[in-house]
N, CA, C and O of each residue as an XYZ file, in Angstrom:
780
protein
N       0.838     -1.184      0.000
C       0.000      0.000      0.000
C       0.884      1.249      0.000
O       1.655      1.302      0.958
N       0.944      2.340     -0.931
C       1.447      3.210     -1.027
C       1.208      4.501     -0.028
O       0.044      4.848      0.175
N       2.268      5.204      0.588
C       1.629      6.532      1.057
C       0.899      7.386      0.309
O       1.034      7.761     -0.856
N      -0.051      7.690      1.308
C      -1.584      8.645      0.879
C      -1.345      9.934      0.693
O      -0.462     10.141      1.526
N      -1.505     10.739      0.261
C      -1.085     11.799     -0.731
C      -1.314     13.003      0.632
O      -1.821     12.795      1.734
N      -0.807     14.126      0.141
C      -0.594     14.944      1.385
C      -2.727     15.842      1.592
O      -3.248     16.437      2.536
N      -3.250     15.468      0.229
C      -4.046     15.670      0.176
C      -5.380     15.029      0.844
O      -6.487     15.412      1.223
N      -4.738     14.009      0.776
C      -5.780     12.977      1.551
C      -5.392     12.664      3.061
O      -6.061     11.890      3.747
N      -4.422     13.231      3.460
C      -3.649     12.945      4.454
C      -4.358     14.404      4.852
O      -4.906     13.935      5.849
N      -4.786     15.806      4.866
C      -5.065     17.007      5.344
C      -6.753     16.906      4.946
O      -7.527     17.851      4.796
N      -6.991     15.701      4.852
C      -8.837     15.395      4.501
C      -9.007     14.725      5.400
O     -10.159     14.544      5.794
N      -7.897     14.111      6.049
C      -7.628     12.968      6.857
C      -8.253     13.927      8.313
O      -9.211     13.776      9.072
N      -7.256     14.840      8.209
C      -7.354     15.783      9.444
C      -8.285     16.608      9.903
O      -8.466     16.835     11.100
N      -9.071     17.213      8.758
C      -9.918     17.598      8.250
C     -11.111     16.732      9.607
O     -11.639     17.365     10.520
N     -11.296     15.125      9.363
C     -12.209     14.626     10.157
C     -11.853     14.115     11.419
O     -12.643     13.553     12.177
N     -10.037     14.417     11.756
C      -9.927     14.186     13.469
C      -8.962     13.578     13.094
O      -8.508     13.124     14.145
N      -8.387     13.283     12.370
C      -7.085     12.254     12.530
C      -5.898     12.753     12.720
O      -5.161     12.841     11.738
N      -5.561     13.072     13.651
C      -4.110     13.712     13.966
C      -3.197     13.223     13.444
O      -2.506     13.899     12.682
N      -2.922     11.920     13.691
C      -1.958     11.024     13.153
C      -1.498     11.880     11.350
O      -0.385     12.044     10.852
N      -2.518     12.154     10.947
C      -2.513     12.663      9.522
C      -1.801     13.698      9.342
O      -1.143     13.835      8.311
N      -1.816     14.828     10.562
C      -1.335     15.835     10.761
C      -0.034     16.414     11.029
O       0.555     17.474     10.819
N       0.310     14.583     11.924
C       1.822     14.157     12.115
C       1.993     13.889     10.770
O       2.089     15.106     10.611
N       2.072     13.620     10.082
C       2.935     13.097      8.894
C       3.150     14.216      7.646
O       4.014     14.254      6.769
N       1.956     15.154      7.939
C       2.659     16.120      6.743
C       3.581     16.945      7.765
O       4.586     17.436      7.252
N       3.393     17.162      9.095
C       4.763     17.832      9.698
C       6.196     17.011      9.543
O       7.313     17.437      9.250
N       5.910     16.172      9.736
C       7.001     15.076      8.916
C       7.324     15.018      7.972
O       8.528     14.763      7.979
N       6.936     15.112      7.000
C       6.759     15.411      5.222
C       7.485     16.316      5.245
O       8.694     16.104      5.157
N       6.974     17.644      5.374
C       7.139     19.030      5.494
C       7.973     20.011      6.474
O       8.088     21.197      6.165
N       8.596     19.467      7.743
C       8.820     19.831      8.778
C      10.192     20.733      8.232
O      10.232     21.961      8.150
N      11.207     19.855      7.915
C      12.833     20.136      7.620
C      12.729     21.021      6.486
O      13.486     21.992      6.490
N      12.076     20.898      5.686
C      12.069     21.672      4.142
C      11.387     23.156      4.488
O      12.144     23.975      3.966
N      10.578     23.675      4.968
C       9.659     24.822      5.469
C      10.586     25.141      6.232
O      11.088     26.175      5.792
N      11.167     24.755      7.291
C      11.937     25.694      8.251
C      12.719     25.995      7.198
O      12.755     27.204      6.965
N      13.388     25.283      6.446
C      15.185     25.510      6.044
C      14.620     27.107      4.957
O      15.244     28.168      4.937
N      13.118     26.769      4.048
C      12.994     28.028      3.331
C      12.590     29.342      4.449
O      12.757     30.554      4.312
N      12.005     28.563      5.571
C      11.808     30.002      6.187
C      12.984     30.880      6.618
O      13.024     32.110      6.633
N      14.419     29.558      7.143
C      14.846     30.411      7.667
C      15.849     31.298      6.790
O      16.397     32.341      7.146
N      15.978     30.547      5.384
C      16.936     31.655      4.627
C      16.080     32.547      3.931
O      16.646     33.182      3.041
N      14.556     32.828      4.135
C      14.356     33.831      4.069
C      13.825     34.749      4.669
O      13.118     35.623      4.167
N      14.249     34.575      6.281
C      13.934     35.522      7.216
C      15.763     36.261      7.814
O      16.097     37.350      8.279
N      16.490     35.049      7.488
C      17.766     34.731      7.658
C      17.890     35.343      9.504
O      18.576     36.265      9.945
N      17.442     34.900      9.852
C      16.982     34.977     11.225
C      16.354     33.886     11.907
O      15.130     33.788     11.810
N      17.290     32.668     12.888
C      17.011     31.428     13.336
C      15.415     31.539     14.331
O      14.372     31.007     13.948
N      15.534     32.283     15.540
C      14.454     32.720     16.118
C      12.874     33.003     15.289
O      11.803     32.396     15.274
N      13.481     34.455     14.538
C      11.667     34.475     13.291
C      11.445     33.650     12.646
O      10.253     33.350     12.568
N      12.517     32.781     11.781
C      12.011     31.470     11.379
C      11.412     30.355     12.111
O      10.675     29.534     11.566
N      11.771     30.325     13.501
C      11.435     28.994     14.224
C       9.475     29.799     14.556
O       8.405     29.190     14.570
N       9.736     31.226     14.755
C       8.806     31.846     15.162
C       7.143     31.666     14.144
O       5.986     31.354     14.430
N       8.107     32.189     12.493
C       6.836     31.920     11.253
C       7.151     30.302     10.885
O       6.458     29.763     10.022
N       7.792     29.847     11.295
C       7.597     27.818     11.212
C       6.014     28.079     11.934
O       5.051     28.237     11.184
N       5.862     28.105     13.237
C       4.664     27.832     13.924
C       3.635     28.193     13.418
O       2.632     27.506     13.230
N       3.896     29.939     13.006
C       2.719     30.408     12.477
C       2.446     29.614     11.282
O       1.246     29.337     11.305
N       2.931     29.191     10.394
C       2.238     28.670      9.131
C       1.630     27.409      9.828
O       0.494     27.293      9.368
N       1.901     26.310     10.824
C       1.594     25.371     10.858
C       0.301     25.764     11.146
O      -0.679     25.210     10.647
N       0.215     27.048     12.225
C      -1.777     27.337     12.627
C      -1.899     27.894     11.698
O      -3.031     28.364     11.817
N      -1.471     28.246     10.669
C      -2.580     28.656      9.440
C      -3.165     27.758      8.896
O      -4.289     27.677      8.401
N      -2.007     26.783      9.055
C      -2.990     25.467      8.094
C      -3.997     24.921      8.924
O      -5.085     24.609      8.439
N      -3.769     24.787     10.010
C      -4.746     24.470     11.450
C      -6.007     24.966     10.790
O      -6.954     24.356     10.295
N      -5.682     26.552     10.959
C      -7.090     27.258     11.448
C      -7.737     27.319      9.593
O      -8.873     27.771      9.449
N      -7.212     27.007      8.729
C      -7.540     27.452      7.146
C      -7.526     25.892      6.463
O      -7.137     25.705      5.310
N      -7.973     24.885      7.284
C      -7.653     23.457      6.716
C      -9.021     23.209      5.653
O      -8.955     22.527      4.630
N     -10.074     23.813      6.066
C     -10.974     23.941      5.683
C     -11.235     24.761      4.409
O     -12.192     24.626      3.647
N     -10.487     25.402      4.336
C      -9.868     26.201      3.179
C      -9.595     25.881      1.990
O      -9.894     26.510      0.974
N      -8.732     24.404      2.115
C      -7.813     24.142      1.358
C      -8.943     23.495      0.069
O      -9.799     22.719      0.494
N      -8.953     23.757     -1.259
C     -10.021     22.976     -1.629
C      -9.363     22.402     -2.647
O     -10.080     22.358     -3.647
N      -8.414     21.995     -2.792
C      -7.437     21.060     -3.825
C      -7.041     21.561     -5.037
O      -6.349     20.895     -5.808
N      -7.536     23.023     -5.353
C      -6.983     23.604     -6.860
C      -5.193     23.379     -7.074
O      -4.632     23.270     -8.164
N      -4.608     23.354     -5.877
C      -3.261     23.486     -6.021
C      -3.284     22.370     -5.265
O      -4.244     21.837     -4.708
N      -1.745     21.948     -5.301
C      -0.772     21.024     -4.303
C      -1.315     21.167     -2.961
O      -2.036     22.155     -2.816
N      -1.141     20.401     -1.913
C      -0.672     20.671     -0.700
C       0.377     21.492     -0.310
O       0.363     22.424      0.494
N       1.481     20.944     -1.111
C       3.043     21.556     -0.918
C       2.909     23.210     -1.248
O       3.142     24.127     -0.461
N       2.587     23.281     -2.263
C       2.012     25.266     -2.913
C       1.016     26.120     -2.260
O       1.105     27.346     -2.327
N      -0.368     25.251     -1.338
C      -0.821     25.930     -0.133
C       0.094     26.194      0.827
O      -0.016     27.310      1.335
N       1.130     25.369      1.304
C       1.919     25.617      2.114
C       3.148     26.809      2.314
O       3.652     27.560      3.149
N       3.229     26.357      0.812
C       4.842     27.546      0.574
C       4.122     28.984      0.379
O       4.620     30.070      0.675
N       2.701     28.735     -0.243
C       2.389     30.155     -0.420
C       2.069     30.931      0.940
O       2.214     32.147      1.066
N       1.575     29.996      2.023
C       1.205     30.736      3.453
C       2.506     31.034      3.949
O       2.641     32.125      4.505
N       3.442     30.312      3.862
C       4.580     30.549      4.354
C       5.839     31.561      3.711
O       6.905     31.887      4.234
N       5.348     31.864      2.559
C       6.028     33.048      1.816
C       5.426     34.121      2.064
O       6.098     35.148      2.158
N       3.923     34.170      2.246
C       2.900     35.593      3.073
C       3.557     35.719      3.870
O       4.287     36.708      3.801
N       3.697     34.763      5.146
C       4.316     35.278      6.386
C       5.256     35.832      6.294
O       5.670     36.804      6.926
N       5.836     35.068      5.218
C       7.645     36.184      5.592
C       7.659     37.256      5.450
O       8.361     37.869      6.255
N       6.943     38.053      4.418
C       6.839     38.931      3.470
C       6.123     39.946      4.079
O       6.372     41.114      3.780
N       5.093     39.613      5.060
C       4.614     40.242      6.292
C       5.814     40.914      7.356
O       6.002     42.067      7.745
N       6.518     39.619      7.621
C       7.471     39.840      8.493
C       8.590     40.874      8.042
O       9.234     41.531      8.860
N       8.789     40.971      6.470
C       9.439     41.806      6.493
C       9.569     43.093      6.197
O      10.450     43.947      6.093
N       8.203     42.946      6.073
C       7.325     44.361      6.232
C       7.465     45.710      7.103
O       7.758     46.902      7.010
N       7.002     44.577      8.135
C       7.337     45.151      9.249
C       8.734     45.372      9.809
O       8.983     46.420     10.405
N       9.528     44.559      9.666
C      10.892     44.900      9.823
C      11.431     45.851      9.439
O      12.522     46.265      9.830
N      10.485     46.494      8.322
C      11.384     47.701      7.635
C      11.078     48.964      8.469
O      11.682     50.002      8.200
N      10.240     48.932      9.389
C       9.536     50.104     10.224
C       9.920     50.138     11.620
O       9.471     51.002     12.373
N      10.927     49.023     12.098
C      10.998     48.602     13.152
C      12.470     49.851     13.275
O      13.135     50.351     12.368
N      12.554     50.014     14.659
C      13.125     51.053     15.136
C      14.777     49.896     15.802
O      14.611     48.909     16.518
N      15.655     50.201     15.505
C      16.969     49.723     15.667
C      17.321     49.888     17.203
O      16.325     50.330     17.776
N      18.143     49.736     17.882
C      18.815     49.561     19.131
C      19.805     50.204     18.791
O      20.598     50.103     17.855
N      19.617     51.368     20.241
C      20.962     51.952     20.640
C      22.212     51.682     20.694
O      22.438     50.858     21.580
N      23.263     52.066     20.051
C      24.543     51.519     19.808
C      25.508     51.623     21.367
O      26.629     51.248     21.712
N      24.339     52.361     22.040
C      24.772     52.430     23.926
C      24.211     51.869     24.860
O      24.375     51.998     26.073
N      23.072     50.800     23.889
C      22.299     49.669     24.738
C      23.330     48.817     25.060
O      24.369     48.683     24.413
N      22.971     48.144     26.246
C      23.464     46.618     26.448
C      23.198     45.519     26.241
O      22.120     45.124     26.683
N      24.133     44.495     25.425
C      23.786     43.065     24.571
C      23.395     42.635     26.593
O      24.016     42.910     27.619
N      22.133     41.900     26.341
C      21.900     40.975     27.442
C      22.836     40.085     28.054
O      22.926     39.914     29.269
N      23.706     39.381     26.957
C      24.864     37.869     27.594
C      26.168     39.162     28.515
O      26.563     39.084     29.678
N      26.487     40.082     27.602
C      27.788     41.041     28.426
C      27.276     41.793     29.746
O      27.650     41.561     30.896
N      26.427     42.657     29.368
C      26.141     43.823     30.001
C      26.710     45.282     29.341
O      26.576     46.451     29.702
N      27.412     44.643     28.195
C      28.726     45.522     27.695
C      27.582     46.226     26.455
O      26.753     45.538     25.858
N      27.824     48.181     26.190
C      27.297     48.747     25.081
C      27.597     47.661     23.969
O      28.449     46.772     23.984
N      26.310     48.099     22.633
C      26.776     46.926     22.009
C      27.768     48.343     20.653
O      28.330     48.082     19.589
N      27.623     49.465     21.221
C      28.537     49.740     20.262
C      30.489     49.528     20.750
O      31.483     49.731     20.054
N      30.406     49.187     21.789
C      31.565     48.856     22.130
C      32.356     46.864     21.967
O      33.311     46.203     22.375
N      31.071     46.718     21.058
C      31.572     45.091     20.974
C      32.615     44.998     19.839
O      32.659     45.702     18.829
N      33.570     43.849     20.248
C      34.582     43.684     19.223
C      33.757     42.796     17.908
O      32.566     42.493     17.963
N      34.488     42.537     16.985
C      34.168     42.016     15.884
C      34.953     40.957     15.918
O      36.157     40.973     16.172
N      33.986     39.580     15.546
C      34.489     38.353     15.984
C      35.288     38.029     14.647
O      34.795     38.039     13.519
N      36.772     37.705     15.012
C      38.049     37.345     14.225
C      37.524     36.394     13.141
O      37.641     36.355     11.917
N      36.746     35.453     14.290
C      36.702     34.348     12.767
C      37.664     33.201     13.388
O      38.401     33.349     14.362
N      37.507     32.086     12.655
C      38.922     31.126     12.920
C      39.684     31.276     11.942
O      39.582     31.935     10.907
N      40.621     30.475     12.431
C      41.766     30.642     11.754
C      41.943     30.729     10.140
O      40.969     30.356      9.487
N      42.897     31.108      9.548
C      43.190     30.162      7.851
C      43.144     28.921      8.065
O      42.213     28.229      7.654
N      44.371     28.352      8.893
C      44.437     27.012      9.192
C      42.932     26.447      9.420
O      42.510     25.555      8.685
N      42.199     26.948     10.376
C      40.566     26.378     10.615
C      39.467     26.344      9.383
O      38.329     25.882      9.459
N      40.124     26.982      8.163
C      39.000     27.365      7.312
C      39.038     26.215      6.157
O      39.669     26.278      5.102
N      37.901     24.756      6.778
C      38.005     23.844      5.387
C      37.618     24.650      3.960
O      37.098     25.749      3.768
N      37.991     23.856      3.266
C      38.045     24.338      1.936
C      36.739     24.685      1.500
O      36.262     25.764      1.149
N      36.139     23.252      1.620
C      34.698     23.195      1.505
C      33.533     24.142      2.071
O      32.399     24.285      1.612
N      34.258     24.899      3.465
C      33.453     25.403      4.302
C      32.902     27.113      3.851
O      31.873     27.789      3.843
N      34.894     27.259      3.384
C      34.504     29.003      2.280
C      33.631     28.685      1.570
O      32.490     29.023      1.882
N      33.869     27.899      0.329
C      33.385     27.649     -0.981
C      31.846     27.207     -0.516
O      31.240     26.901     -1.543
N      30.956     27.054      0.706
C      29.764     27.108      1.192
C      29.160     28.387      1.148
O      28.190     28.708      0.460
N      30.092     29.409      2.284
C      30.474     30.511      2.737
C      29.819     31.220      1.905
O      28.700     31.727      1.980
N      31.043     31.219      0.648
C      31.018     32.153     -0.390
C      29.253     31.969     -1.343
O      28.484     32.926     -1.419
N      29.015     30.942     -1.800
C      27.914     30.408     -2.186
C      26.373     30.821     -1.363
O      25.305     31.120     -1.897
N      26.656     30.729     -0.089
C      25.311     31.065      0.772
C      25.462     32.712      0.899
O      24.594     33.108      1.677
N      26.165     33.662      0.462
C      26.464     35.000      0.867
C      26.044     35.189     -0.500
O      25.420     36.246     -0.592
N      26.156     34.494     -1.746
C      26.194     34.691     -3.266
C      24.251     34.965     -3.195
O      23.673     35.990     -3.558
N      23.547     33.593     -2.572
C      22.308     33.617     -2.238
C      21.626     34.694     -2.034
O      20.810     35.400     -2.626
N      22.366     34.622     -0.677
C      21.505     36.054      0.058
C      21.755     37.395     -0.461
O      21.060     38.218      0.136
N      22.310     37.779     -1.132
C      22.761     39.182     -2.240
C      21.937     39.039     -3.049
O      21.753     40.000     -3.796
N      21.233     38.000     -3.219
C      20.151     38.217     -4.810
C      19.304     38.774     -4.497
O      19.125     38.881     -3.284
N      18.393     39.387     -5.394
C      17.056     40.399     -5.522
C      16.265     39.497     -4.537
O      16.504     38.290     -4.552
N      15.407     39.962     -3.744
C      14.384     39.205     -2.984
C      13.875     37.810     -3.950
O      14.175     36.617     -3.916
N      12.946     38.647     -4.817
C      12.343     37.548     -6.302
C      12.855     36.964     -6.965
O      12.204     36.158     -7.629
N      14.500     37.069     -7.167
C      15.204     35.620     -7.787
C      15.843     34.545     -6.475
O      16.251     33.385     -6.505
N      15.714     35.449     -5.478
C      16.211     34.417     -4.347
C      15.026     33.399     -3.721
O      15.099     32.282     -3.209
N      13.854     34.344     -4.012
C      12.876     33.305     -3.211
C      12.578     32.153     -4.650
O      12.300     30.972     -4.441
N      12.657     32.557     -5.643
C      12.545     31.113     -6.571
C      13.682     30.277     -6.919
O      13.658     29.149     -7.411
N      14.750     31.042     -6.570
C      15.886     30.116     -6.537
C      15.398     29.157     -5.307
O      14.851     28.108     -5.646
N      15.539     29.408     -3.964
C      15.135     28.731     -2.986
C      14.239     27.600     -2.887
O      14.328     26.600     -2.174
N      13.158     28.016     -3.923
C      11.897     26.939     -3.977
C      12.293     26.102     -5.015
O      11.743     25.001     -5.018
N      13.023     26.305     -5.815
C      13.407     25.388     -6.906
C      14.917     24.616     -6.387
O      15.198     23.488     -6.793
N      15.513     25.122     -5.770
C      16.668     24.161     -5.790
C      16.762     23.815     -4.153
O      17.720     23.136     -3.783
N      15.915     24.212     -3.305
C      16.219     23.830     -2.172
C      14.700     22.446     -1.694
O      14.764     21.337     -1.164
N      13.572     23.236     -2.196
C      12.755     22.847     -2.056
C      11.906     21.738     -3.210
O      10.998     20.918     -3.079
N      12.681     22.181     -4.278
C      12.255     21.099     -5.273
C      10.754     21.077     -5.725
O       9.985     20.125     -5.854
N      10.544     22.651     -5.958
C       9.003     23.059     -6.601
C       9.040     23.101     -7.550
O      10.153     23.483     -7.910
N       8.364     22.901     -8.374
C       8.216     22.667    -10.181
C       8.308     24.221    -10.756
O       8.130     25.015     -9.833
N       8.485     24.720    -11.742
C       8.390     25.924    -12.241
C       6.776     25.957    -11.873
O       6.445     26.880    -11.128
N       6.081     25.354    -12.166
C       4.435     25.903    -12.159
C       3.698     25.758    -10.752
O       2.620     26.189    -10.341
N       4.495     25.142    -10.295
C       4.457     25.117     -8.875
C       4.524     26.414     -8.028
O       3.565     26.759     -7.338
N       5.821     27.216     -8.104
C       6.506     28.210     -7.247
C       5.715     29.331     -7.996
O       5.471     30.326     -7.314
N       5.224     29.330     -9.441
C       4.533     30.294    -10.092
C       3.430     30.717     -9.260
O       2.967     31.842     -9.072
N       3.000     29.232     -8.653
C       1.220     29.340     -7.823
C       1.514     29.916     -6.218
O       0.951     30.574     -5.343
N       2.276     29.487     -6.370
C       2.695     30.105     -4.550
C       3.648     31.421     -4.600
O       3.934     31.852     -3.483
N       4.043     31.942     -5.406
C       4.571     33.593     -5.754
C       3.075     34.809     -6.762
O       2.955     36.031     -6.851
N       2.497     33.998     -7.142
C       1.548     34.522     -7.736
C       1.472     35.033     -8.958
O       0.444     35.603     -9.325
N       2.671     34.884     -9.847
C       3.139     35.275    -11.324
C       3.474     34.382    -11.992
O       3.804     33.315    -11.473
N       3.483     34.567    -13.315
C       3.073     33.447    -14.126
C       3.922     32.480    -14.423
O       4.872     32.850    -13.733
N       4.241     31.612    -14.889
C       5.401     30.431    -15.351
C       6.497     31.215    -15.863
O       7.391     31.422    -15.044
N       6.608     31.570    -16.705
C       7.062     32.019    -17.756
C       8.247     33.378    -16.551
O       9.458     33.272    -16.355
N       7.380     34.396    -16.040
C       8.070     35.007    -15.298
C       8.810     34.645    -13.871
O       9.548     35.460    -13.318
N       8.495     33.145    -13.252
C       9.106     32.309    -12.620
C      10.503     31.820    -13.574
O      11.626     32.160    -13.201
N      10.378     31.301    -14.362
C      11.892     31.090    -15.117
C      12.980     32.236    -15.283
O      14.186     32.201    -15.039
N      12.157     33.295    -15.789
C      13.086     34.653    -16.064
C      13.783     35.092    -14.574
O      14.913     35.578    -14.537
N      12.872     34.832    -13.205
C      13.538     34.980    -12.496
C      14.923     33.639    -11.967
O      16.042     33.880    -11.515
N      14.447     32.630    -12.174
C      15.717     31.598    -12.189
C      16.817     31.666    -12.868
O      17.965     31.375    -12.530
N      16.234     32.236    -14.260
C      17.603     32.412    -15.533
C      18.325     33.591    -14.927
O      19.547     33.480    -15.025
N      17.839     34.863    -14.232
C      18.640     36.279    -13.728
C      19.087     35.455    -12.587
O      20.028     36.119    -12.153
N      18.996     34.581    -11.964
C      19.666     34.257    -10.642
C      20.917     33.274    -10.856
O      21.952     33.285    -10.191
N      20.680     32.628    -11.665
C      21.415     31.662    -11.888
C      22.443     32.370    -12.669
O      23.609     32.132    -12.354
N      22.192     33.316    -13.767
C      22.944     34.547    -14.537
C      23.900     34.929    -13.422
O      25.125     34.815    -13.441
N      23.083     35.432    -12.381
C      24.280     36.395    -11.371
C      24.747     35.581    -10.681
O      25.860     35.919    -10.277
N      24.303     34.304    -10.221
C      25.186     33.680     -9.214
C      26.341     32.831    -10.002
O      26.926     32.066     -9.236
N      26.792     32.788    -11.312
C      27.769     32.118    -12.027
C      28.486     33.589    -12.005
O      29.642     33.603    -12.428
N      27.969     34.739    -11.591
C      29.379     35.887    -12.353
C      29.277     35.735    -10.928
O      30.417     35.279    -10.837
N      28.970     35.732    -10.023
C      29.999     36.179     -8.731
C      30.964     34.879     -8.364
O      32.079     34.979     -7.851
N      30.380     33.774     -8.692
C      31.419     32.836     -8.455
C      31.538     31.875     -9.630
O      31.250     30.679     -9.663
N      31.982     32.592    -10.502
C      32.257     32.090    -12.092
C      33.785     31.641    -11.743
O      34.210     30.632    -12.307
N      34.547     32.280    -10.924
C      35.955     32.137    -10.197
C      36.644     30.673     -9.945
O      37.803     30.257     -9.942
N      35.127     30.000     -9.701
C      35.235     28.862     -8.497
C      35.517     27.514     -9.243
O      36.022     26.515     -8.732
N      35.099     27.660    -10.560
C      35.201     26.647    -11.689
C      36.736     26.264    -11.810
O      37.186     25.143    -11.574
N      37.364     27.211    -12.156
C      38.586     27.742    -12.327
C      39.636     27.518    -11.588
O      40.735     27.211    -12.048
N      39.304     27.693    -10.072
C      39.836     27.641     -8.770
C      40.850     26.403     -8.666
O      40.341     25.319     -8.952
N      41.774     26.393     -8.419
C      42.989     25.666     -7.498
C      42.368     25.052     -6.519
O      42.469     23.825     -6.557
N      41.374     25.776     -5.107
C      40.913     25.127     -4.239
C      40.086     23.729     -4.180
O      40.017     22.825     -3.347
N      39.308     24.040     -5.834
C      38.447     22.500     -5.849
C      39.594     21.166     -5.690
O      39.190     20.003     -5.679
């Protein structure tokens, strides 16, 4: 007997079956955090909009009426949230550079800047991550969030189209500009001695 589709599994839940409920958090659990958190890039608000999407689906299960995926109801509530979140972030008022970090007591404009480890400490593999996840997060919001859903999350072009809200066609153009810029910043790496 094959596993039951995430659809029938949230129809499942729909009439009381928790068990059902466990398994798309299971399904879904590792993949949703990992997009929330590189695009809140903030461990805390991600663990924070992880929850919230799970009660959206809670409270909106009833909602769901099968035009799309399971997986594309999901990413799309969970791309609202962020997008909310960073909304608001843009209005949010910064901390005094003469406040005190909670762990010191010490101003935080008086904090040193952490060295880093060593050369010696720096695997090869670990820059060439480094460099790659910094390449990410520099992209335009809209080629990073479909880069993300396509190569992290493994959404179909017509997929990430339904959960961004623009059409196929302009889902690719944003993959082709991302993938465009992330070969010129580390077009280097091909090339590289280090591989």
């Amino acid at each position: 007997m094959s596993d039951p589709s995430d659809e029938a599994l949230l129809a499942a839940y729909r009439t009381g079956d928790s068990r059902a409920f466990e398994t798309l958090l299971g399904r879904y659990g590792g993949p949703l955090f990992n997009f929330l958190l590189r695009s809140v890039r903030d461990r805390g608000r991600a663990e924070e909009l992880y929850q919230d999407v799970w009660m959206k689906v809670v409270e909106r299960r009833d909602d769901f009426r099968g035009d799309a995926k399971f997986s594309t109801w999901l990413y799309a509530i969970a791309r609202n949230l962020s997008i909310d979140h960073q909304r608001k972030m843009k209005f949010r008022s910064h901390a005094s550079l003469d406040a005190t970090q909670p762990r010191t007591g010490q101003p935080i404009g008086e904090r040193l800047g952490d060295p880093g480890p060593s050369t010696e400490q720096l695997a090869i593999g670990g820059r060439i991550r480094a460099r790659i996840g910094k390449a990410v997060e520099e992209l335009p919001e809209e080629q990073r969030e479909v880069f993300l859903l396509r190569q992290l999350q493994g959404l179909a072009f017509k997929e990430i189209a339904e959960v961004v809200g623009v059409p196929s066609n302009t889902v690719k153009s944003r993959m082709r500009y991302a993938l465009e810029r992330l070969q010129g910043v580390l077009g280097d790496l091909e090339e590289s001695d280090e591989l």
